[in-house]
Biopython code that builds the backbone (N, CA, C, O; Angstrom):
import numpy as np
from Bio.PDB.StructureBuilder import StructureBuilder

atoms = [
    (1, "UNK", "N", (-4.228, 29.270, 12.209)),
    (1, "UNK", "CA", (-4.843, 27.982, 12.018)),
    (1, "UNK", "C", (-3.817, 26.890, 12.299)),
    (1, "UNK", "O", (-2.617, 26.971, 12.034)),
    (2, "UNK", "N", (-4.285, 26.114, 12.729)),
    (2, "UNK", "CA", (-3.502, 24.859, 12.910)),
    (2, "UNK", "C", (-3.035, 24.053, 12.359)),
    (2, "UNK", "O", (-2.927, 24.847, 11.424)),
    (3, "UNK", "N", (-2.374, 22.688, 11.766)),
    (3, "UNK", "CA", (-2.296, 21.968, 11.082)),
    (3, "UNK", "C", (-1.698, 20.405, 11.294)),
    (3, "UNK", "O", (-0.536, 20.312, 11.688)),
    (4, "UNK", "N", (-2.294, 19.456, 11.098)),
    (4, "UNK", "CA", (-2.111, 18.237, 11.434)),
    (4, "UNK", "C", (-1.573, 17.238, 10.323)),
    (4, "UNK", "O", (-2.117, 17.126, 9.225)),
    (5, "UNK", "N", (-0.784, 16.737, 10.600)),
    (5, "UNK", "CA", (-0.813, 15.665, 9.654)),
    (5, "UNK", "C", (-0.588, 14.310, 9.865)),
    (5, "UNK", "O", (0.408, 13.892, 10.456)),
    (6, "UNK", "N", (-1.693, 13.422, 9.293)),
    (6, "UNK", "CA", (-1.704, 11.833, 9.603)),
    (6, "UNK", "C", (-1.005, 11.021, 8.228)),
    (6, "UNK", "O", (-1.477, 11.046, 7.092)),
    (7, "UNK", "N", (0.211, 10.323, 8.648)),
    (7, "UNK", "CA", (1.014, 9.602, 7.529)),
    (7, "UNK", "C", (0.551, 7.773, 7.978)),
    (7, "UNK", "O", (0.487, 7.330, 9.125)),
    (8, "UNK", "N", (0.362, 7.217, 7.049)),
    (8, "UNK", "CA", (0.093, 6.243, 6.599)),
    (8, "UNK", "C", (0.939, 5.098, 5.761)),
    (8, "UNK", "O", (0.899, 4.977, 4.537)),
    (9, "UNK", "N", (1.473, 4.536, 6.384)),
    (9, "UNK", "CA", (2.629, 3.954, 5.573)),
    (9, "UNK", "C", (2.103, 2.263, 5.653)),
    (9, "UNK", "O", (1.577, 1.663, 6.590)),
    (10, "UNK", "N", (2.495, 1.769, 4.217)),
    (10, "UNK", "CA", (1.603, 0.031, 3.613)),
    (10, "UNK", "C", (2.841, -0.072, 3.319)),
    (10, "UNK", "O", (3.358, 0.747, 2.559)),
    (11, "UNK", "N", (3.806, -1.474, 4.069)),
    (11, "UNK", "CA", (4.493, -2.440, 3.348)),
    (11, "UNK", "C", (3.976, -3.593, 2.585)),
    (11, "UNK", "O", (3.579, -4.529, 3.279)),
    (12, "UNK", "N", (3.924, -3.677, 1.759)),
    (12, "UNK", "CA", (3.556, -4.706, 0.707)),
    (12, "UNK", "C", (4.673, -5.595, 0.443)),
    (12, "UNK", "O", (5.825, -5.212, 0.243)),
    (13, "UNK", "N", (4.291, -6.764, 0.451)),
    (13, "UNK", "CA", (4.854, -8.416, -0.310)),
    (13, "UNK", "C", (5.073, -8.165, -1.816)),
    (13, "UNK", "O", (4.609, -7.235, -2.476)),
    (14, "UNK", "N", (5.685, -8.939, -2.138)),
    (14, "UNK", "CA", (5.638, -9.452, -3.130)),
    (14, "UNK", "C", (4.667, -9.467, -4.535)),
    (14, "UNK", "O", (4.793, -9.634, -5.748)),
    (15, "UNK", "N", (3.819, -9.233, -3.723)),
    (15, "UNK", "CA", (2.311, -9.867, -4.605)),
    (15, "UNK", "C", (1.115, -8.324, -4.326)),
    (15, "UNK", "O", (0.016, -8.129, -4.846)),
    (16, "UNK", "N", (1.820, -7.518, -3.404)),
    (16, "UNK", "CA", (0.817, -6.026, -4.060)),
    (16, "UNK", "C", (0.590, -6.049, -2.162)),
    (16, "UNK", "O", (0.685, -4.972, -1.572)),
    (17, "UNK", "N", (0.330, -7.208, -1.446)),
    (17, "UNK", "CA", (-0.515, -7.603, -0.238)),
    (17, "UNK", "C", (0.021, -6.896, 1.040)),
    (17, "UNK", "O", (1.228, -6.924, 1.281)),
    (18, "UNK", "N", (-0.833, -6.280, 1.842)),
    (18, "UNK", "CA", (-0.171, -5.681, 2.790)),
    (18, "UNK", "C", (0.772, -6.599, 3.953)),
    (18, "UNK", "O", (0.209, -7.532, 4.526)),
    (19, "UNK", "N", (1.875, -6.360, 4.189)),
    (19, "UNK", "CA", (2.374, -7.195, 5.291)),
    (19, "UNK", "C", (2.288, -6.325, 6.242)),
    (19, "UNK", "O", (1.458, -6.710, 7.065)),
    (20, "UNK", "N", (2.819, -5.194, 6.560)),
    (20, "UNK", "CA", (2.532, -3.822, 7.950)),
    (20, "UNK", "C", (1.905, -3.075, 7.464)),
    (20, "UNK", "O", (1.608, -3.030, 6.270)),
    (21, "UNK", "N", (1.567, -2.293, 8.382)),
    (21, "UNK", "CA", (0.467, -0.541, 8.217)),
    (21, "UNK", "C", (0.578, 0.074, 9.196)),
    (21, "UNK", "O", (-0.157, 0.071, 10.183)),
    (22, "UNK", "N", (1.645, 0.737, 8.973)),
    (22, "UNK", "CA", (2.287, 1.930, 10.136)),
    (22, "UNK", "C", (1.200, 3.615, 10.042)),
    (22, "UNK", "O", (0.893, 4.321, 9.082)),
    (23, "UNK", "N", (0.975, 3.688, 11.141)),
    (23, "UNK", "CA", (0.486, 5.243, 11.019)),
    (23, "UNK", "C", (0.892, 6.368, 12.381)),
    (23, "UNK", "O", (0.735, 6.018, 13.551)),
    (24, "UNK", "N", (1.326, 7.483, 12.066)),
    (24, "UNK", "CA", (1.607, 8.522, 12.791)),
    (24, "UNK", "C", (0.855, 9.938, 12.333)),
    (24, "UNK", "O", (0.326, 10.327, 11.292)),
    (25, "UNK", "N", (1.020, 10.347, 13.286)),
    (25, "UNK", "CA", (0.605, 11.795, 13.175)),
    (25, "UNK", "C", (1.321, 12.905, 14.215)),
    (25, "UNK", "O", (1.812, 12.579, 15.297)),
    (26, "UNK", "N", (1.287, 14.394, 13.643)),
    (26, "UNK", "CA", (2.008, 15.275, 13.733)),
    (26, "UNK", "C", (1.502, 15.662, 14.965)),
    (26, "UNK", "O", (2.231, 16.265, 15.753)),
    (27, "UNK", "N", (0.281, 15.381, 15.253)),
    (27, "UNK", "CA", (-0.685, 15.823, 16.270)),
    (27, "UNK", "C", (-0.766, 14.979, 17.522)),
    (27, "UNK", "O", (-1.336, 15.407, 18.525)),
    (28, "UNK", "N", (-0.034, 13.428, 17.463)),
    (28, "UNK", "CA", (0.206, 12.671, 18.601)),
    (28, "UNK", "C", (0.891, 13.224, 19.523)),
    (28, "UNK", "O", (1.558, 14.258, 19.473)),
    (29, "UNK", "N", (0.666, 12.325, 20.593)),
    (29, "UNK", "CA", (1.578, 12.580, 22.174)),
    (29, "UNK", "C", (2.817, 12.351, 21.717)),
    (29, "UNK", "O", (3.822, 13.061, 21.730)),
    (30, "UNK", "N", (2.558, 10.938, 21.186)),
    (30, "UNK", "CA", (4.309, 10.537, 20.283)),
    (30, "UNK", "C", (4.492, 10.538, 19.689)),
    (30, "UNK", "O", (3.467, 10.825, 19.071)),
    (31, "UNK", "N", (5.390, 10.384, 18.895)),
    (31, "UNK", "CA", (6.305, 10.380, 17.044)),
    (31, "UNK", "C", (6.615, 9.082, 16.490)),
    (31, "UNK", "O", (7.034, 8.785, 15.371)),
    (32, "UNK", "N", (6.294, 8.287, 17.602)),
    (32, "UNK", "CA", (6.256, 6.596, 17.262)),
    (32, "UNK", "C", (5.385, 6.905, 15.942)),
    (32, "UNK", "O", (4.479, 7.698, 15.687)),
    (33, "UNK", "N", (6.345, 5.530, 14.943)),
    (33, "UNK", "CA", (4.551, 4.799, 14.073)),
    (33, "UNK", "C", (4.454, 3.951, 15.037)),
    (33, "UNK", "O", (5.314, 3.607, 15.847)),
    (34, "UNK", "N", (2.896, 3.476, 14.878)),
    (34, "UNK", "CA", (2.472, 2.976, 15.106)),
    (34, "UNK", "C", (1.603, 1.603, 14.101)),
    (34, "UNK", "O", (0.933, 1.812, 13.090)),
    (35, "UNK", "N", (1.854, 0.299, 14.707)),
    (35, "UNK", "CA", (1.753, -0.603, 13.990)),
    (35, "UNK", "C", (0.100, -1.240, 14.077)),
    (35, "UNK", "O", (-0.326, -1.979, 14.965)),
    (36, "UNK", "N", (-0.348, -0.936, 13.382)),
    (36, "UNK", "CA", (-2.064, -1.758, 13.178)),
    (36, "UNK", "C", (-2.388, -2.717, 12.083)),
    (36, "UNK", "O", (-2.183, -2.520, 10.885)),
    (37, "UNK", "N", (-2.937, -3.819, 12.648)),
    (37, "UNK", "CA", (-3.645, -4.719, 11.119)),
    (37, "UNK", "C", (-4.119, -4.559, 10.607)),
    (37, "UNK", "O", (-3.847, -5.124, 9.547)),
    (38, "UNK", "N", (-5.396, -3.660, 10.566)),
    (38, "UNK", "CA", (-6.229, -3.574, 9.793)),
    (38, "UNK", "C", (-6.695, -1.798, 9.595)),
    (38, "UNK", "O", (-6.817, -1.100, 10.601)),
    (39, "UNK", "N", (-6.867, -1.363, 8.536)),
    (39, "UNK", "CA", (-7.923, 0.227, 8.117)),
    (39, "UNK", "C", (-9.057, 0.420, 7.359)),
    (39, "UNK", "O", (-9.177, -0.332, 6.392)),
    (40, "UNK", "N", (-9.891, 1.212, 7.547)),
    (40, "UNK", "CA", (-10.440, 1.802, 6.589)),
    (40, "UNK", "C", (-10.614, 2.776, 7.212)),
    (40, "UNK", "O", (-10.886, 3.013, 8.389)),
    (41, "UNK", "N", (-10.308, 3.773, 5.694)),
    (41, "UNK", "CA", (-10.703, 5.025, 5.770)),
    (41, "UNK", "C", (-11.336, 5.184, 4.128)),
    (41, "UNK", "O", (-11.069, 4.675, 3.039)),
    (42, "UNK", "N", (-12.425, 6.301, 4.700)),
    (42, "UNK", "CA", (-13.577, 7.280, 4.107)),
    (42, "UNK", "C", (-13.190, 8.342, 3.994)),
    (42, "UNK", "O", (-12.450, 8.870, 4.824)),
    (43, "UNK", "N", (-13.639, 8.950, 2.841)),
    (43, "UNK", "CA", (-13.304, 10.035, 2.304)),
    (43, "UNK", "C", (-14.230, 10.662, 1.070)),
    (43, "UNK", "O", (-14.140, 10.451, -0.139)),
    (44, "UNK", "N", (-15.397, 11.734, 2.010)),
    (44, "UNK", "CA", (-16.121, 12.064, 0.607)),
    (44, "UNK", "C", (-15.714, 13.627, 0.132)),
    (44, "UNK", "O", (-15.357, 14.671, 0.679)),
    (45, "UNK", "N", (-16.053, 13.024, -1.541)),
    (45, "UNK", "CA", (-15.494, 13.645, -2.515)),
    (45, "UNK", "C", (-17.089, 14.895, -3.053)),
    (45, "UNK", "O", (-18.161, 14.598, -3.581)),
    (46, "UNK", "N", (-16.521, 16.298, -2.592)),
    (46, "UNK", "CA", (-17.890, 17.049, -2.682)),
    (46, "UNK", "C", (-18.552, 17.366, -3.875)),
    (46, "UNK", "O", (-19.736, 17.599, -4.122)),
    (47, "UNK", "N", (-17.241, 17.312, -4.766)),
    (47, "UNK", "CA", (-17.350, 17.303, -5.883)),
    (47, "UNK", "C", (-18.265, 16.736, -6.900)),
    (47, "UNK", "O", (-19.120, 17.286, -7.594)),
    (48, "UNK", "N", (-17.838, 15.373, -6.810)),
    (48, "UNK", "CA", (-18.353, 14.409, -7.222)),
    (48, "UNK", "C", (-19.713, 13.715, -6.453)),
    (48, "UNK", "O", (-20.347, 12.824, -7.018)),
    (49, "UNK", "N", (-19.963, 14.054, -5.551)),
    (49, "UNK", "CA", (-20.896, 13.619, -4.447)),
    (49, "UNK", "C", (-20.540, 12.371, -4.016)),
    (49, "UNK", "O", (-21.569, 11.875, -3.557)),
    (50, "UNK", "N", (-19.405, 11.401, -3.893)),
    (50, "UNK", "CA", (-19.466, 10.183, -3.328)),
    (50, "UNK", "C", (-18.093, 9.917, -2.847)),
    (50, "UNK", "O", (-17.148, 10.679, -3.055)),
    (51, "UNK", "N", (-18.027, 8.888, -2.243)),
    (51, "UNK", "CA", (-16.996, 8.380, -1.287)),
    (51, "UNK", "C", (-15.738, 7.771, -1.811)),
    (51, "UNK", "O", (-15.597, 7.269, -2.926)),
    (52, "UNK", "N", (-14.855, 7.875, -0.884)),
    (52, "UNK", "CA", (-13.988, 7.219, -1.446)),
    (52, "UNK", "C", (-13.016, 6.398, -0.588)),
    (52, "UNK", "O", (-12.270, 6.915, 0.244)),
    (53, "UNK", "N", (-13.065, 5.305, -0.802)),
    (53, "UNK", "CA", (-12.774, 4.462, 0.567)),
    (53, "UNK", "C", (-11.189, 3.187, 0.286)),
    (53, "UNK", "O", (-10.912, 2.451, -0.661)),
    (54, "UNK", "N", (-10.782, 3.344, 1.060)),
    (54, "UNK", "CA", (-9.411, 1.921, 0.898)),
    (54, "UNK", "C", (-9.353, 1.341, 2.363)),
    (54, "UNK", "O", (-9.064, 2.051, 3.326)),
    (55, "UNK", "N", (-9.559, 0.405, 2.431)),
    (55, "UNK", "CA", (-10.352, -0.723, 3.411)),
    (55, "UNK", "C", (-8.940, -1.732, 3.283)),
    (55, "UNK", "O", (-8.746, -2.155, 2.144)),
    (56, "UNK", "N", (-8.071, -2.100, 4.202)),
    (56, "UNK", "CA", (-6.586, -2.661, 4.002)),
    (56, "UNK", "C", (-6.619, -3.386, 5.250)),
    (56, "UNK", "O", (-7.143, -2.855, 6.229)),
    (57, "UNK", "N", (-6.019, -4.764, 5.335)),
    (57, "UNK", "CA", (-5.561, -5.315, 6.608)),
    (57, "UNK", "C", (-4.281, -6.707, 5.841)),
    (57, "UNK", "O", (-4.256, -7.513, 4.911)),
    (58, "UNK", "N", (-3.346, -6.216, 7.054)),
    (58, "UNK", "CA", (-2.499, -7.731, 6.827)),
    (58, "UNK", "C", (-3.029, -8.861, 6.924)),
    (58, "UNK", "O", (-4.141, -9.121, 7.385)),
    (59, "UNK", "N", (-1.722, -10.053, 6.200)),
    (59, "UNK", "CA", (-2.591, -11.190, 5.944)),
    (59, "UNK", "C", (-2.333, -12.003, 7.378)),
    (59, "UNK", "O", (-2.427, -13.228, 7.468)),
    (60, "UNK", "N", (-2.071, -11.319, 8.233)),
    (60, "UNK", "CA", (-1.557, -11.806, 9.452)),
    (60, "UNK", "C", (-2.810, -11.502, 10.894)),
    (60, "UNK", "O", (-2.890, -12.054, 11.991)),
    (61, "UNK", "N", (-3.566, -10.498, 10.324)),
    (61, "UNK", "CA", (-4.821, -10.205, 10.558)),
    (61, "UNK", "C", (-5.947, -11.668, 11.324)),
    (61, "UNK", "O", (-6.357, -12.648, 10.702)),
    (62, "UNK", "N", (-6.155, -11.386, 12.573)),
    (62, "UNK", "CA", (-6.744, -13.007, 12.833)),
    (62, "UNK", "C", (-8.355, -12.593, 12.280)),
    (62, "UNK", "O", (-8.847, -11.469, 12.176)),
    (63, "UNK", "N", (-8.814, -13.599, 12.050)),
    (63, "UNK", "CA", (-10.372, -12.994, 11.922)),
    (63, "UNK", "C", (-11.110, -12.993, 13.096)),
    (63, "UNK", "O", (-12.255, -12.541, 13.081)),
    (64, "UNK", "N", (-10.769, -13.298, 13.797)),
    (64, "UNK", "CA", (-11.796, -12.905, 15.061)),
    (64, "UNK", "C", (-11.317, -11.308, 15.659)),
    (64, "UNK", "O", (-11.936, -10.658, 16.501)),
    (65, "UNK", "N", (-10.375, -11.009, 15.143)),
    (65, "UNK", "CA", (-10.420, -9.106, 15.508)),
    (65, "UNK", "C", (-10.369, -8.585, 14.601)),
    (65, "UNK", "O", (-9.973, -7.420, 14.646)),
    (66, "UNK", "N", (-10.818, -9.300, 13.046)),
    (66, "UNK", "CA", (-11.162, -8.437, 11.897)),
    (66, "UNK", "C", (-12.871, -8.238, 12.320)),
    (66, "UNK", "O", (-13.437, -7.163, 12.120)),
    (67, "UNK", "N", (-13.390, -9.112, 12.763)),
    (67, "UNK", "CA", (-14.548, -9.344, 13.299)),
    (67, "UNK", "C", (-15.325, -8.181, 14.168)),
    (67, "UNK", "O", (-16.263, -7.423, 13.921)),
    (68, "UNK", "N", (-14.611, -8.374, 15.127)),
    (68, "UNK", "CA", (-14.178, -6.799, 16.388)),
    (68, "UNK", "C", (-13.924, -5.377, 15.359)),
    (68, "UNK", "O", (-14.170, -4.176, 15.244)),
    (69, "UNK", "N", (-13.688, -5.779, 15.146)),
    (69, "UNK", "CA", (-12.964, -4.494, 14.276)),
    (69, "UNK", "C", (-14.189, -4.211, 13.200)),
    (69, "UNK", "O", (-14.594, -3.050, 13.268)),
    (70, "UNK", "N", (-14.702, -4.842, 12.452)),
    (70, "UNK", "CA", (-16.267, -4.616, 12.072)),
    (70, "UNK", "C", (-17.052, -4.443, 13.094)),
    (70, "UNK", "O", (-17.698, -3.553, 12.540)),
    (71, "UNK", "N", (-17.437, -4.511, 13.882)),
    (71, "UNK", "CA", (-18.486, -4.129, 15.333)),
    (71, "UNK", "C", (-17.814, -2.654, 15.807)),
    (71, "UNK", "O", (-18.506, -1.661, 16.035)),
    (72, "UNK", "N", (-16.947, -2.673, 15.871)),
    (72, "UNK", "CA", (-16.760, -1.596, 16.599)),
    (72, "UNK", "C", (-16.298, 0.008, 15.543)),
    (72, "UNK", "O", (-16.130, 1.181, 15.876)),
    (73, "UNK", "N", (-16.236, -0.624, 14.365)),
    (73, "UNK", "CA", (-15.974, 0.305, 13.377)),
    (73, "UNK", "C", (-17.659, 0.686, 13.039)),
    (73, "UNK", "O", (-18.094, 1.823, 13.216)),
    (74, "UNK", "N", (-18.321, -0.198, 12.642)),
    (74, "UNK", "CA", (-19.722, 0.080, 13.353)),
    (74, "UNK", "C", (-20.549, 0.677, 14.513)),
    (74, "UNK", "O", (-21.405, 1.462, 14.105)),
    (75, "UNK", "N", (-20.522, 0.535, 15.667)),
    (75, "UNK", "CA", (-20.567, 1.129, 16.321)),
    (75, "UNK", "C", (-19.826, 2.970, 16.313)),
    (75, "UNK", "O", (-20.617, 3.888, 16.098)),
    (76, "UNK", "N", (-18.931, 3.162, 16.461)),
    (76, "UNK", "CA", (-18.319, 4.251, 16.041)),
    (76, "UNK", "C", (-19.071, 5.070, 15.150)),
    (76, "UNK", "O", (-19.278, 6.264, 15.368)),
    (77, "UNK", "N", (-19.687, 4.149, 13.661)),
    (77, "UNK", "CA", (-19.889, 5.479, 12.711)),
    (77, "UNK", "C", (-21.075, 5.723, 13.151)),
    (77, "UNK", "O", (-21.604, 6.709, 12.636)),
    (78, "UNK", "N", (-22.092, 4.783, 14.461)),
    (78, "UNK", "CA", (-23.324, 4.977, 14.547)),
    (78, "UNK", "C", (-23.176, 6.777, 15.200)),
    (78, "UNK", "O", (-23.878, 7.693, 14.770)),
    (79, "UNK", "N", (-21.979, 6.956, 16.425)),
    (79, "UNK", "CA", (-21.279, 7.620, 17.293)),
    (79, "UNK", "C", (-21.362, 9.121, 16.202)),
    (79, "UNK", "O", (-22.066, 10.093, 16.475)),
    (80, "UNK", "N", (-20.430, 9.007, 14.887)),
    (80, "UNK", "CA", (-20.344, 10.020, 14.152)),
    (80, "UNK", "C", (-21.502, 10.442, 13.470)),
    (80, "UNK", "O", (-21.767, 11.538, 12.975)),
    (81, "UNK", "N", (-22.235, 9.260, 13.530)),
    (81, "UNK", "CA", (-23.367, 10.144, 12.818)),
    (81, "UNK", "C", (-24.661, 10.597, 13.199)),
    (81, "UNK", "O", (-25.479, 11.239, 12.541)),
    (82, "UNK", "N", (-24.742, 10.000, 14.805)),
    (82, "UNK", "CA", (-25.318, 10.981, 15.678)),
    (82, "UNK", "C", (-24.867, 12.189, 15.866)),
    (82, "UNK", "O", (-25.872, 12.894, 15.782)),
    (83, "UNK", "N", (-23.836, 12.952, 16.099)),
    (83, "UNK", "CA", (-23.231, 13.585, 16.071)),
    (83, "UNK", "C", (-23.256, 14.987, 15.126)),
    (83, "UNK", "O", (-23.315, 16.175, 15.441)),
    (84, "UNK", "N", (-23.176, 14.236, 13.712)),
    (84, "UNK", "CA", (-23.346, 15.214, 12.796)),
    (84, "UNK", "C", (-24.327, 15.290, 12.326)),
    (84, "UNK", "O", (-24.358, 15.942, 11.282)),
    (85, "UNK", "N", (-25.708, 14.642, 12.860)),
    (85, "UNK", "CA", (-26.807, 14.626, 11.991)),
    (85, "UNK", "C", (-28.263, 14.753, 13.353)),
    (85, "UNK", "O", (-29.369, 15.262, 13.170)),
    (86, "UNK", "N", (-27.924, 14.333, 14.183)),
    (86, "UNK", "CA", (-28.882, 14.357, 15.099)),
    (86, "UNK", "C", (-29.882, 13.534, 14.812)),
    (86, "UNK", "O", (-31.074, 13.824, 14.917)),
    (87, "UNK", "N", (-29.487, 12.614, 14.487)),
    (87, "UNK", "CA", (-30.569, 11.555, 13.943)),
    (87, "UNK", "C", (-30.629, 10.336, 14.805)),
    (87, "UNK", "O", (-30.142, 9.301, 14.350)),
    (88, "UNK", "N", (-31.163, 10.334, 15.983)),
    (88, "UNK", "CA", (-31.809, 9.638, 16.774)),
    (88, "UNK", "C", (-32.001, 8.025, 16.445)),
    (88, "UNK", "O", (-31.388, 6.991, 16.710)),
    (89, "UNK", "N", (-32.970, 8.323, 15.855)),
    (89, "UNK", "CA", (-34.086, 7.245, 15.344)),
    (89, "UNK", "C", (-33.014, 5.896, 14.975)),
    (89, "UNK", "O", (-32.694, 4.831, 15.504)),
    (90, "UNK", "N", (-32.643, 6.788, 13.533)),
    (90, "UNK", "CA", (-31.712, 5.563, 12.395)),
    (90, "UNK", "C", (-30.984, 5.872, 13.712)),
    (90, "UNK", "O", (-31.922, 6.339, 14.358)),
    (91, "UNK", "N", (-30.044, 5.908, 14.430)),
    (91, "UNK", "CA", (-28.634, 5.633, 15.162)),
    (91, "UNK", "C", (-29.100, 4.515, 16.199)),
    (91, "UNK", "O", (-28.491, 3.465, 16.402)),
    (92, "UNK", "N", (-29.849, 4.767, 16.593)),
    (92, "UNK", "CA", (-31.097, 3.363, 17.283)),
    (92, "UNK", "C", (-30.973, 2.180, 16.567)),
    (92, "UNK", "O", (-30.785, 1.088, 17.104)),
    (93, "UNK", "N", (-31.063, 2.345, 15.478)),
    (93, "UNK", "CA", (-31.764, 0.873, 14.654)),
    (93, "UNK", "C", (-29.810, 0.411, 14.542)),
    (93, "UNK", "O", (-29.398, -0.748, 14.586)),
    (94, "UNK", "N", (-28.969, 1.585, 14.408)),
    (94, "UNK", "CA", (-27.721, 0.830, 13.773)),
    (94, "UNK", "C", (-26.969, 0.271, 15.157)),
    (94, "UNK", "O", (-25.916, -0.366, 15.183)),
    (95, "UNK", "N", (-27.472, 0.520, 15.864)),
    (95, "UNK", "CA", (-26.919, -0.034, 17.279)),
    (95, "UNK", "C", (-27.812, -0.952, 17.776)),
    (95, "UNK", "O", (-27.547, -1.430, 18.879)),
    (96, "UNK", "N", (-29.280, -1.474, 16.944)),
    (96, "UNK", "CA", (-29.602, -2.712, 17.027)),
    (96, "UNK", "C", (-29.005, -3.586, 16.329)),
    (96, "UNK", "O", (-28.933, -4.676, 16.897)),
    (97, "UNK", "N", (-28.518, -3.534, 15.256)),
    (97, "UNK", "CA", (-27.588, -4.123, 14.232)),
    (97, "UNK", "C", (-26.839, -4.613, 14.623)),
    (97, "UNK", "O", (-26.753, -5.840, 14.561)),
    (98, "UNK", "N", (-25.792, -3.691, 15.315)),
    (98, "UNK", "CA", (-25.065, -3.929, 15.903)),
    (98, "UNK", "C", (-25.142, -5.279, 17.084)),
    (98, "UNK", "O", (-24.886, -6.407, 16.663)),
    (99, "UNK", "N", (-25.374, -5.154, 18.029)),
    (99, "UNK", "CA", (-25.977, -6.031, 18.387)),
    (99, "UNK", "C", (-26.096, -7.249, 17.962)),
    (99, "UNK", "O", (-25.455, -8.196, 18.419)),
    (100, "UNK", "N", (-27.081, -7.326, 16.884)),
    (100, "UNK", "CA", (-27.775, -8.197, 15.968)),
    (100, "UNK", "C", (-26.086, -9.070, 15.354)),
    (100, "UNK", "O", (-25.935, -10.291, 15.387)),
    (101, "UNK", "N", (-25.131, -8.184, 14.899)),
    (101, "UNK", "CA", (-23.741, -8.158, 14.171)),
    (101, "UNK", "C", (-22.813, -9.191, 15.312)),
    (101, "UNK", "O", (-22.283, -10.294, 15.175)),
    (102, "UNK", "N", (-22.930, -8.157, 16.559)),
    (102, "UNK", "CA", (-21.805, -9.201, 17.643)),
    (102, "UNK", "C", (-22.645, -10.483, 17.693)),
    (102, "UNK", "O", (-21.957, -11.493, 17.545)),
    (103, "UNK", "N", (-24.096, -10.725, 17.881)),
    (103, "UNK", "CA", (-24.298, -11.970, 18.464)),
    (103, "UNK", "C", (-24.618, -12.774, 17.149)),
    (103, "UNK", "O", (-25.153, -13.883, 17.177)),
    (104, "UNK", "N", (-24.325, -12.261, 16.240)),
    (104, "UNK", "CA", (-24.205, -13.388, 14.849)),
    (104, "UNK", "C", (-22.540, -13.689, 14.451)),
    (104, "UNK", "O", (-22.149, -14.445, 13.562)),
    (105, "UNK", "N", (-21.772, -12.942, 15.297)),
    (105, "UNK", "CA", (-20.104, -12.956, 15.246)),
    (105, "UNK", "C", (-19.709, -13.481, 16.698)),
    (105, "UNK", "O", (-18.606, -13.083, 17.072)),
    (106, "UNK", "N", (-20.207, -14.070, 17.336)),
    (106, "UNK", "CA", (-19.867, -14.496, 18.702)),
    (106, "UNK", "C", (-18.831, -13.611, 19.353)),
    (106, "UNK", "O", (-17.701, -13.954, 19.700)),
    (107, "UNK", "N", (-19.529, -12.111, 19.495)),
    (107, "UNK", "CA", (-18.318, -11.417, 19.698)),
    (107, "UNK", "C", (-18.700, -10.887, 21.052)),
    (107, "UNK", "O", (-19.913, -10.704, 20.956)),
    (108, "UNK", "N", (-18.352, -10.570, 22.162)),
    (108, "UNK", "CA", (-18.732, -10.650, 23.923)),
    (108, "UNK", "C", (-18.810, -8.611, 23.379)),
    (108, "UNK", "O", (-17.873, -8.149, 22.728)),
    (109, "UNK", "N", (-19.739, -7.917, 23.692)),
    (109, "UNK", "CA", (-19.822, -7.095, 23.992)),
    (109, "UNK", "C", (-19.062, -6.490, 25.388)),
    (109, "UNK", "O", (-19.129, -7.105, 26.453)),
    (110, "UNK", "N", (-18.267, -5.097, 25.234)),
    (110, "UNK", "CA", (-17.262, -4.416, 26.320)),
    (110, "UNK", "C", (-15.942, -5.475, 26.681)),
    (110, "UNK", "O", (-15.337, -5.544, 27.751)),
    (111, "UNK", "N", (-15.699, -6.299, 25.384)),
    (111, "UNK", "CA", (-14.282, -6.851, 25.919)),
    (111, "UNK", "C", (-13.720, -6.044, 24.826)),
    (111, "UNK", "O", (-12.504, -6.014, 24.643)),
]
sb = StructureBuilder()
sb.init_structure("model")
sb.init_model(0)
sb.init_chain("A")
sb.init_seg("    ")
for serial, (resi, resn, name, xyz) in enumerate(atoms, 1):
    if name == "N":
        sb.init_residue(resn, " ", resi, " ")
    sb.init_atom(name, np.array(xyz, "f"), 0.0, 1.0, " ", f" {name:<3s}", serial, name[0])
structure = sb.get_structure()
């Protein structure tokens, strides 16, 4: 079996607040971190039946690609959950949303 591992590293201010968010993995082309503004990650708990999520971006973060970054993090889970569910229909409606999301965010679709 194989094994991967994704590290996640939050410099924090002063005040708790993220200033960087480095991430690498064992499984990249490279060994670089890599520097991003903004995350979320999901994580369900089977146990318990529910999720568990930490949603993080620097305060350096512009909002017009926190913006992007909601559309397309959207888009995406429409992606995963066609995928794992074969569910047509709803993946339709969330990619009308979508849609609905960029042109209420003045956001240019395929830039």
């Amino acid at each position: 079996m194989k094994t991967a591992e994704i590290k996640i590293t939050v410099e924090l201010d002063d005040n708790n607040n993220p200033d960087n968010i480095l991430w690498e993995s064992t499984d990249a082309e490279t060994t670089d971190k890599v520097p991003v503004k903004a995350m979320i990650l999901a994580l369900w708990d089977h146990n318990y039946k529910n999720s568990m999520r930490i949603d993080l971006w620097t305060k350096d973060m512009p909002v017009d690609e926190m913006k992007r970054f909601f559309y397309e993090t959207l888009q995406t889970m429409g992606d995963s959950f066609l995928k794992a569910t074969n569910e047509t229909l709803i993946v339709e409606d969330l990619r009308d949303y979508c849609a609905h999301f960029a042109d209420k965010m003045g956001i240019v679709e395929g830039q």
